[in-house]
Residue, then its C-alpha position, 0 to 999 in steps of 0.5 A: x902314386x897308388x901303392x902296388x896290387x898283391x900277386x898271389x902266386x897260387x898252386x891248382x893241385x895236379x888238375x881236378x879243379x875240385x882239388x884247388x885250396x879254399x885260399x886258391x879259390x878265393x884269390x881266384x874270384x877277387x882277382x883282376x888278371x890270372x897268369x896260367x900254366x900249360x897244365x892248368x885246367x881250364x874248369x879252374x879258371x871259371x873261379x875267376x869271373x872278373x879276371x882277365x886270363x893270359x896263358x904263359x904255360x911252357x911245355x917241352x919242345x915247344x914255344x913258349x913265354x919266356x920267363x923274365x917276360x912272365x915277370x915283366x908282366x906281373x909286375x907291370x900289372x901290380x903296380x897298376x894296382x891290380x890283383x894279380x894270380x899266377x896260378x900255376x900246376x901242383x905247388x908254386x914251390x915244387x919245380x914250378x919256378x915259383x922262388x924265380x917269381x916271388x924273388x924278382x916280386x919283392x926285387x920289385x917292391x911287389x907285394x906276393x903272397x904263396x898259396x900252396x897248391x896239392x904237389x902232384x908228386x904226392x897227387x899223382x901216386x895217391x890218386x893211383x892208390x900208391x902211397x908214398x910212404x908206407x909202414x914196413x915198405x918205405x919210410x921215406x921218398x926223394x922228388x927229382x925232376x926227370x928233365x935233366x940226366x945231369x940234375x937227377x942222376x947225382x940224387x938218384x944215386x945217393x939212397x942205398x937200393x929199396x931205401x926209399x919211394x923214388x917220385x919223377x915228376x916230368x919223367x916220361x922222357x927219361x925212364x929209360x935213363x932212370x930205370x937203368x940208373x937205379x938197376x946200375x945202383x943195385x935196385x932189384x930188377x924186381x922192384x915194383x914201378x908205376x908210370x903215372x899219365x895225367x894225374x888228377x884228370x879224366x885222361x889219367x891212366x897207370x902202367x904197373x910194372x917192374x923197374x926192369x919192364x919201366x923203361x920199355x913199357x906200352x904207352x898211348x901213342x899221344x903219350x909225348x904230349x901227356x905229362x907223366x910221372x915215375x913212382x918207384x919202390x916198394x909201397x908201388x905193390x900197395x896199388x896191387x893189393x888194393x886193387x886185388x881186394x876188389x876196392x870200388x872203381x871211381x872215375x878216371x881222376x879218383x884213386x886207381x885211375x884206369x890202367x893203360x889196357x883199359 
């Protein structure tokens, strides 16, 4: 019996294949079947020439693949011996089910192997010229998926008001219920907030506002097929400064992206 294939489970960053990892690239070009996800961009999958492509992607409301079957399917795949990437968005590990996948691997006797990919909870708010962390604004930043009110809802409410940059990622459905948490929580009205819309590709746009204003703000009117994240603190104010000194306009997937009036 040949011994098993390797599964690599790759990170493509937040969508500009420019931002894949030299490691991402060349499991890539050595691959024989690549597993991709919903937000995936297509430019990435040419650095795969030989490998057959399965789209597996999952996006809210929709049909999809189911998750064990996803499994199923890679390890079927290794155990012919085959080079398998499950090249997934942003970082495998960073609510990409990425820890499901290489559990149910090694239950397998699959060899896997983690290639960390550029997380777009820090992708999105820098290509927005947004920093995370900032010296005298914030020393520090909580991650929470905006999917469940239940999942993020105990997290939010641990920081003291303004003691940390609050990123949500898959959060456009929810920034009402987000916005009105912290203000409950005693965040200023005031706080500056940013709504990020599909970071890391020519169809990025930014809203800039307050945490008052988050929930009610304008949007594209495709916006509910537009993956979205919430940046909220401080240092969000940061944008505004460099915007102000006039810093050089790069395409729409480069820092500052355009802003939703655009």
């Amino acid at each position: 019996m040949s011994s098993p294939g390797l599964v690599s489970l790759v990170g493509a960053g937040p969508g500009d294949p420019e931002l894949l990892t030299v490691r991402a690239v060349a499991r890539l070009a050595a691959a024989d079947v690549v597993f991709y996800d919903a937000l995936v961009d297509q430019a990435a999958l040419r650095h795969a020439p030989r490998a057959r492509w399965a789209y597996v992607g999952k996006r809210a409301g929709r049909p999809s693949i189911s998750q064990a079957t996803i499994e199923r399917l890679m390890i079927r795949r290794a155990l012919r011996g085959e080079r398998v990437v499950r090249l997934k968005s942003g970082d495998p590990f960073v609510f990409g089910r990425g820890g499901e996948e290489a559990l149910a691997l090694a239950a397998a006797g699959i060899p896997c192997e983690v290639v960390p990919g550029v997380s777009t909870a820090l992708a999105a708010p820098g290509l927005a010229g947004i920093p995370v962390t900032h010296r005298g604004l914030s020393t520090a930043f909580v991650v929470v998926s905006g999917h469940a009110e239940t999942a993020f809802t105990p997290v939010l409410a641990s920081p003291e008001p303004g003691a940390a940059t609050v990123v949500v990622l898959m959060g456009l459905q929810t920034r009402t219920l987000v916005a009105g948490l912290l203000l409950a929580r005693g965040w200023s009205a005031d706080t500056p907030a940013a709504l990020l819309l599909s970071a890391g590709t020519t169809e990025a746009r930014c809203w800039r506002g307050t945490l008052a204003e988050l929930g009610s703000c304008d949007l594209p009117e495709r916006h509910p097929t537009l993956p979205g994240v919430l940046v909220i603190g401080a240092s969000v104010g940061v944008a505004d400064q460099l915007e102000a000194l006039a810093a050089p306009r790069l395409p729409a997937s480069g820092m500052l992206g355009a802003r939703l009036s655009d």
